[in-house]
N, C-alpha and C positions, 0 to 999 in steps of 0.2 A: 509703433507708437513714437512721435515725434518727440523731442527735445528743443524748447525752445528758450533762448537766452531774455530775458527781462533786465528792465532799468527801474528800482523804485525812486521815484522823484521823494521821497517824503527824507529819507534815511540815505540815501545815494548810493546804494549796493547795486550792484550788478551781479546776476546769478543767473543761474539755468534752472530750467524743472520739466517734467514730463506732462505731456497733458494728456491726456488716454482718452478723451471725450468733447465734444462741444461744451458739455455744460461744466465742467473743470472749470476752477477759474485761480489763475497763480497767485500765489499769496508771494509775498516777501517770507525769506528765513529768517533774517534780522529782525524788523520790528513786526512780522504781520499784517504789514499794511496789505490789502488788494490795488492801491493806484500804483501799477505797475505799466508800464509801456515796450512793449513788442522790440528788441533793439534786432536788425538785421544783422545777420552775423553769415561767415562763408559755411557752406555744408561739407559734415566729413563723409568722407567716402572708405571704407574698410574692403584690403585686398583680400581675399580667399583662395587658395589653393593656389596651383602653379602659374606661373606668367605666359600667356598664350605662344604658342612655339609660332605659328604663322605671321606673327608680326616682327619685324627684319629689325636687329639691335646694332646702330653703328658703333662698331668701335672706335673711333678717332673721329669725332665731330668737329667739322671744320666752322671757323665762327661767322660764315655766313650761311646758307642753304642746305640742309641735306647730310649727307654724313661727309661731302668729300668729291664723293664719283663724279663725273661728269656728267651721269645720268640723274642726276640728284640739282642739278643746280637750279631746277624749276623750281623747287621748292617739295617735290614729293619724291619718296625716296625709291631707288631703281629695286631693292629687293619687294615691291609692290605691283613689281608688273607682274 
């Protein structure tokens, strides 16, 4: 079930709320109002268990390309071949 952030124009809160259905409709916490509008916001992402062993971790990243290596300086990194 989604969580989605809202703007009420009437009161000028900005909040989140869950919508569990099409026919839900977000109210404001503040006043109540329903003239609320959709604000786009970034999606979070939650990690779970362990960090995939098959993907190569550089130690000393260098601040251009890759970690370093000279196999790296394409831009994709040499523990991926």
């Amino acid at each position: 079930m989604p969580i989605y952030e809202y703007h009420c124009d009437p009161c000028d809160h900005t909040f989140e709320t869950l919508i569990r259905s099409a026919s839900d409709a977000a109210r404001c916490p503040r006043c109540g109002g329903v003239e609320v509008a959709k604000v786009l916001s970034v999606p979070a992402a939650a990690q779970t268990g362990r960090p995939r062993a098959d993907l190569p971790i550089c130690a000393d990243p260098a601040p251009s390309f890759g970690c370093g290596r000279p196999q790296c300086a394409g831009g994709s990194c040499a523990g991926l071949d």
